[in-house]
C-alpha positions in Angstrom: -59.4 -112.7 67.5 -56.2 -114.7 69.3 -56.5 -118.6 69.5 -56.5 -120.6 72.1 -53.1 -122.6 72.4 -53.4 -125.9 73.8 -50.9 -129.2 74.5 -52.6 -131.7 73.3 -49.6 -134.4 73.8 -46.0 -134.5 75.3 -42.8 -137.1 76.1 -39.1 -137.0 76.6 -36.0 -138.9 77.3 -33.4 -138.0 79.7 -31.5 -139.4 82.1 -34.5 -139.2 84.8 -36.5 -141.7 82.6 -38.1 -142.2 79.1 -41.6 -141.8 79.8 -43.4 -138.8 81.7 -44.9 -141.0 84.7 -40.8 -142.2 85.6 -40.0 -138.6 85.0 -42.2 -137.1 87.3 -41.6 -140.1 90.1 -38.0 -138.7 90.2 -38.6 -135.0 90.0 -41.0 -135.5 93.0 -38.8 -137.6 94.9 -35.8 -135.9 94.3 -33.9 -138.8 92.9 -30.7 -137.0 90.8 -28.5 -140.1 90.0 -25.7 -138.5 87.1 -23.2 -140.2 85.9 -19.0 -138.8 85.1 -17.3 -137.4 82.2 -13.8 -137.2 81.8 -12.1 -134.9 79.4 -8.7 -133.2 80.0 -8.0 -129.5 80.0 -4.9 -127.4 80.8 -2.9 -130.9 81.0 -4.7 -132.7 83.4 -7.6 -135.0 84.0 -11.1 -133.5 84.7 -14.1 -135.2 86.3 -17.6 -133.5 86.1 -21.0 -135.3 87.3 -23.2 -135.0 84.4 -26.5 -136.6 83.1 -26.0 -139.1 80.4 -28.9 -140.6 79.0 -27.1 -142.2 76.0 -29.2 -142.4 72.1 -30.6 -139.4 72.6 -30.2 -138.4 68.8 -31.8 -141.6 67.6 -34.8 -141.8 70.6 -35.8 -138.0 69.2 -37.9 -139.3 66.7 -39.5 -141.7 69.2 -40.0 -138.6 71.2 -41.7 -136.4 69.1 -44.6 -139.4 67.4 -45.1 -140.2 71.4 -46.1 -136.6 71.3 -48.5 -136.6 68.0 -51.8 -137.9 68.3 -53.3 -140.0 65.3 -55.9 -136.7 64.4 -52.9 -134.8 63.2 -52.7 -133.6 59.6 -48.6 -134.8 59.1 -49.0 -132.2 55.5 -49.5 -129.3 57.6 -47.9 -130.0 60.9 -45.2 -127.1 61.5 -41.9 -128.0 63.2 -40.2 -125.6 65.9 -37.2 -127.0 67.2 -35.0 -125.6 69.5 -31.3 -126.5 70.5 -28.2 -124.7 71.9 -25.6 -127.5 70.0 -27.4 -130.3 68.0 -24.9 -129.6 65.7 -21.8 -129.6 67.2 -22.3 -133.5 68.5 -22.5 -133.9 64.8 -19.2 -132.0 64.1 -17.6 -133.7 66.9 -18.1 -137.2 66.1 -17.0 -136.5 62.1 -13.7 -134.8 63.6 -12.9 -137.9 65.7 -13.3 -140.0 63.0 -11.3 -137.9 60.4 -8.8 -138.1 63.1 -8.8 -141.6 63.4 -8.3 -142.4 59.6 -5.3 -139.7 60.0 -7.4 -137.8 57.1 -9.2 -134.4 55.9 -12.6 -136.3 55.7 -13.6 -135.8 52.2 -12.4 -132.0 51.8 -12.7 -130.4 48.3 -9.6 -128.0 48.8 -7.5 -130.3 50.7 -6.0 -128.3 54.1 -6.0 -129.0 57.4 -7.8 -132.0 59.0 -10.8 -130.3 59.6 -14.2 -132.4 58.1 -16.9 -129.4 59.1 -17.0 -127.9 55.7 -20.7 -126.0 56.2 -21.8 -125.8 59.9 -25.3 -126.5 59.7 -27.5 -126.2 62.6 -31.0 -126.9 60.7 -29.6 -130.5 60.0 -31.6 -132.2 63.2 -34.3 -130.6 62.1 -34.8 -131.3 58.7 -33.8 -134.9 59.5 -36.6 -135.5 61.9 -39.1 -133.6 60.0 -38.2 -136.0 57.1 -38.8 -138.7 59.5 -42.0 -137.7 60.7 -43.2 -137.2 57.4 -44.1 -133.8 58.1 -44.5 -131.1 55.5 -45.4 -127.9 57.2 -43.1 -124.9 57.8 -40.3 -125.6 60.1 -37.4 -123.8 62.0 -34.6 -123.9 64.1 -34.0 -122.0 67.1 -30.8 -121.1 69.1 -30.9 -119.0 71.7 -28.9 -120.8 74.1 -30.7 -122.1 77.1 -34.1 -120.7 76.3 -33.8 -122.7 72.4 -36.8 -124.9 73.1 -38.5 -122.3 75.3 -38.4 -120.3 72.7 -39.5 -122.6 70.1 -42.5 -123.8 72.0 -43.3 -119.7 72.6 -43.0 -119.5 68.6 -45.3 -122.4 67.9 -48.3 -120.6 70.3 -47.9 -117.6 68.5 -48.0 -118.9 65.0 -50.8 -121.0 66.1 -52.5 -118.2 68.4 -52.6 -116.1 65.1 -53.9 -118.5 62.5 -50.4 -118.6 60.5 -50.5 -123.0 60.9 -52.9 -125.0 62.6 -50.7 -127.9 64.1 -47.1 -127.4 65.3 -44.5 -129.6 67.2 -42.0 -128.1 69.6 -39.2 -130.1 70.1 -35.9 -129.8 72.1 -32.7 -131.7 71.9 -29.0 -131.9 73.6 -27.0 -134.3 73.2 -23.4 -135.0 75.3 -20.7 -133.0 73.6 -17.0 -131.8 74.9 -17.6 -128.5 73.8 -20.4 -127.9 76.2 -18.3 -129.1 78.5 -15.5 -127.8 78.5 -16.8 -124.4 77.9 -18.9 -124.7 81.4 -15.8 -126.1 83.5 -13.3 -123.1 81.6 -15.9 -120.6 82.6 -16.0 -122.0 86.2 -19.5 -122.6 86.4 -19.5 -126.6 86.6 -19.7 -127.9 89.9 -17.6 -131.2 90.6 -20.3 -132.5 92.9 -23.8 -131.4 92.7 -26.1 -128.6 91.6 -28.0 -127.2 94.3 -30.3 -123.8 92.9 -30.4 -121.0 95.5 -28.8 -122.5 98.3 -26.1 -120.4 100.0 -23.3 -122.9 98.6 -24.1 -123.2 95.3 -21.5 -123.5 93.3 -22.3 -124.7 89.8 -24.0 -126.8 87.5 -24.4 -130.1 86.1 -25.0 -130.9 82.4 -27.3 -133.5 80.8 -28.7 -134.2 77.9 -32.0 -135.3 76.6 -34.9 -135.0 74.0 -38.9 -133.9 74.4 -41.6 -132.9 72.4 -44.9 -130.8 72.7 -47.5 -130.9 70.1 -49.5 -127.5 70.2 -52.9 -127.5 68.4 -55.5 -124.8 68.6 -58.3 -127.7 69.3 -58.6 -128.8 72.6 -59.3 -132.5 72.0 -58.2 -134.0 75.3 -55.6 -131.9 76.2 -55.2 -131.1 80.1 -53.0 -127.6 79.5 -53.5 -124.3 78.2 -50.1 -122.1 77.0 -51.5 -118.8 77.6 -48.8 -116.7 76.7 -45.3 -116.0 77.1 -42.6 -113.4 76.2 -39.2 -113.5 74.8 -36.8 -110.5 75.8 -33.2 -109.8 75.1 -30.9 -108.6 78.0 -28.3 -106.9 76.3 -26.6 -105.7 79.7 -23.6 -108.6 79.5 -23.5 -111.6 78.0 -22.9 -113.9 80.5 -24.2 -112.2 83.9 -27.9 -111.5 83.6 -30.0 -108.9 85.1 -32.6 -109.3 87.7 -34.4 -106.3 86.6 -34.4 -107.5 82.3 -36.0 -110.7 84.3 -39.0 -108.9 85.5 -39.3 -107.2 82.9 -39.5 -110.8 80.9 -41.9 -112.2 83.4 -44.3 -108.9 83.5 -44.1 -108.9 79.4 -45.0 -112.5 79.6 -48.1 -111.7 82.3 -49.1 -109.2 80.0 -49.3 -111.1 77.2 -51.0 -114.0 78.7 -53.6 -111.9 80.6 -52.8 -112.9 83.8 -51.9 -111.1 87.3 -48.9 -111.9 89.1 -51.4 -113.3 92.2 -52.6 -115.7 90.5 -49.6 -117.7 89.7 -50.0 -120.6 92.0 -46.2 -122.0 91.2 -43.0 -121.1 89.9 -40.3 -123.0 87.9 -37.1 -121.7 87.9 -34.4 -121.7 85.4 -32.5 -122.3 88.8 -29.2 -123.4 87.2 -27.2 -124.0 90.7 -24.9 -120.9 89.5 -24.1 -117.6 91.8 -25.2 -115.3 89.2 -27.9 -116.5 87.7 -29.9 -117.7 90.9 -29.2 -114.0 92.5 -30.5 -112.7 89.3 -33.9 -114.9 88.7 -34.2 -114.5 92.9 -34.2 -110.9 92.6 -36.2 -111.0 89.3 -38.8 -112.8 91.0 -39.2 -110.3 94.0 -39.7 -107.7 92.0 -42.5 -109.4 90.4 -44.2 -111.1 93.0 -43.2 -109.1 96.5 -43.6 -111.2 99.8 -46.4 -113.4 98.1 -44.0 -115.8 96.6 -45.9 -118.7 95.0 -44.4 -122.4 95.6 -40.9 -122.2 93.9 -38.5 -125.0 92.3 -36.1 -125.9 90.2 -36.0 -129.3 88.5 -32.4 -129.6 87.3 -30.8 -131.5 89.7 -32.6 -134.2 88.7 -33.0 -133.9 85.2 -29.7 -132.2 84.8 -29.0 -128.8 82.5 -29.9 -129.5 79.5 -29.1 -126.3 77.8 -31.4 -125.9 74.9 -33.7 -128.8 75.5 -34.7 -127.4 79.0 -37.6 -125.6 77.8 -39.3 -128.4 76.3 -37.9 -131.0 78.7 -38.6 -129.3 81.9 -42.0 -128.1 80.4 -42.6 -131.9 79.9 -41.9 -132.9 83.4 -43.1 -129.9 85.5 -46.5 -130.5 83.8 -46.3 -134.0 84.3 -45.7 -133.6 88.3 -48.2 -131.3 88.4 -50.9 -133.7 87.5 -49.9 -135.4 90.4 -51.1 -133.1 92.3 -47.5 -132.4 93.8 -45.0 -129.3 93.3 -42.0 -131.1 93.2 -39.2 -130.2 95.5 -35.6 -128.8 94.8 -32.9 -131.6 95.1 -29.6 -130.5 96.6 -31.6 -127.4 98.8 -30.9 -127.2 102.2 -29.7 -123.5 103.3 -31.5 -120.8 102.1 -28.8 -117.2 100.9 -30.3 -114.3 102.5 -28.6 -112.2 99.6 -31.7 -113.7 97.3 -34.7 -113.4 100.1 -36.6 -116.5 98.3 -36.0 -120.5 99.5 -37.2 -123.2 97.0 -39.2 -126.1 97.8 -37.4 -128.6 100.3 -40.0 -130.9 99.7 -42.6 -131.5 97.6 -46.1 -129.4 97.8 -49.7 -130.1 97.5 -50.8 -128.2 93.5 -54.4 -127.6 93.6 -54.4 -126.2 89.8 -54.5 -122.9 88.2 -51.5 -121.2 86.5 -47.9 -122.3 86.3 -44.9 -120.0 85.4 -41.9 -121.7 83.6 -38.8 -119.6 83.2 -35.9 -120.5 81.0 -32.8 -118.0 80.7 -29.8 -118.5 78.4 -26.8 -116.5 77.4 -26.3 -113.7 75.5 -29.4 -112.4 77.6 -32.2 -114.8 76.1 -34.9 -114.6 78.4 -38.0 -116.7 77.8 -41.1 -116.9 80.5 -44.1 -119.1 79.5 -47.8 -119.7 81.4 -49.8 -122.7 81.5 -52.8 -123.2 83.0 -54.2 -126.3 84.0 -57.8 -127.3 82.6 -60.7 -128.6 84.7 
């Protein structure tokens, strides 16, 4: 017999607030507020909004014991974390400063000034398991944007089936160029704002920031319920998702979670701001849900993308609005695209409980879907 999955504590840091009440005032509200970057590409200066929230690698381990409640066994708590380039800050800052001392870094062979000898994504999270003094199991996931979704999906089913009795979901992203760059050479960074589904949408805008879940299969005073989930690989292109691999994601994730389509009383979307993925998750949705649309949103004009750390982070703060009361609103929204037949939340909604869908789509076709429930 399955477990029950509960979320018995959460917190983040992002550039919305360190604390889930602050982070919930602006997701309700609507309150985006990034800041610039500035990097040059092609010979000339570029300026991109984005959403620093600065020390997010050394708040993480602030993060995650925020999450962790004093009843938890620290010898048997399992780690899943989940980023798309926890590394590459890493890599970045040992460049610049091999660079700066016009040297290889400590290279065994000599060569080119190059310090990243062994690329190691699993550093973050062996570095703050040390530091929580846990001593359970622990992996790293990368699967682009749905990283942490992903790792938080993970952590139920381990838990759901017995294999660990504690577990800690965290995501991280920190402020790299690579990231950014990437975005802007793929033309998919806006230069103003993001604004998911509207007709002008033209973009998104990166951020960075840190949260953790801790999943137990005892209640103890937890308020939510991860019912189930599914993770599904579009393979159609690697950049351009499908709406119908979406459904498909969503029904697998209904399926698994026991739950009918009607009785999802809201929706979070991936919503990036972009033109294909919001036609994609638009259409997706339809095919799920019809005419009877519940409540929609997206959340990441005010918390930003955060790329790997979005399933955790968003998790953190849709949940937190949530309790509320309120379905918060989608910043930037104002002209619905009849191409997609769905308008988010202009402002913000009464939430009278029940079950939440959280999608969280990445590249390379990673398609996560999660449902909570909210418990009396």
């Amino acid at each position: 017999m399955k477990r029950p999955v509960y979320l018995r504590g959460m917190a983040a840091a992002c550039a919305a607030g360190d604390d889930r009440a602050t982070i919930a005032d602006a997701c309700i509200a609507a309150l985006p507020a990034p800041a610039e970057v500035c990097f040059r590409s092609l010979g000339g200066d570029v300026v991109l909004p984005y959403f620093r929230a600065g020390g997010i690698g050394t708040a993480t381990p602030r993060v995650a014991e925020q999450a962790l409640d004093d009843a938890v066994r620290r010898d048997a708590l399992a780690l899943y974390f989940g980023s798309s380039s926890a590394g590459i800050t890493l890599h970045e800052r040992a460049y610049v400063a091999a660079l700066a001392a016009g040297s290889d870094g400590d290279a065994p062979h000599g060569g080119p000034l190059f310090p990243i000898h062994a690329p190691d994504q699993s550093r973050a999270a062996r570095e703050l398991r040390t530091a929580l003094g846990a001593r359970g199991p622990y992996y790293t996931l990368n699967t682009a944007c749905s990283s942490a979704a992903n790792a938080l999906l993970y952590a139920a089913f381990a838990l759901r089936d017995g294999l660990v009795d504690a577990a800690l979901a965290v995501g991280i992203e920190e402020e790299n160029r690579l990231s950014q760059q990437g975005f802007f050479s793929l033309m998919l960074a806006t230069r103003e704002r993001s604004r998911p589904f509207d007709v002008a949408r033209d973009g998104i805008v990166l951020g960075e920031g840190a949260a953790a879940l801790h999943l137990s299969a005892d209640r103890g005073g937890a308020r939510w319920q991860l019912l189930g989930g599914a993770s599904l690989c579009d393979a159609s292109h690697p950049t351009n998702p499908s709406a119908e691999r979406i459904a498909d994601t969503i029904h697998a994730a209904l399926d698994d979670a026991g739950v009918a389509a009607a009785e999802v009383s809201a929706v979070k979307a991936h919503g990036t701001g972009t033109r294909a993925n919001d036609q994609a998750e638009a259409l997706g949705l339809r095919r799920v849900f019809g005419d009877a649309m519940p409540p929609l949103t997206s959340i990441k004009p005010v918390l930003g993308h955060t790329l790997g750390a979005c399933g955790a982070l968003e998790t953190v703060a849709f949940t937190a609005c949530l309790e509320r009361g309120r379905v918060p609103p989608t910043a930037g929204f104002a002209d619905a695209d009849p191409e997609l037949g769905v308008a988010p939340l202009r402002a913000a909604a009464p939430w009278r409980g029940g079950v939440a869908l959280l999608n969280y789509f990445g590249f390379g076709g990673n398609n996560c879907a999660l449902l909570l429930r909210e418990l009396a």
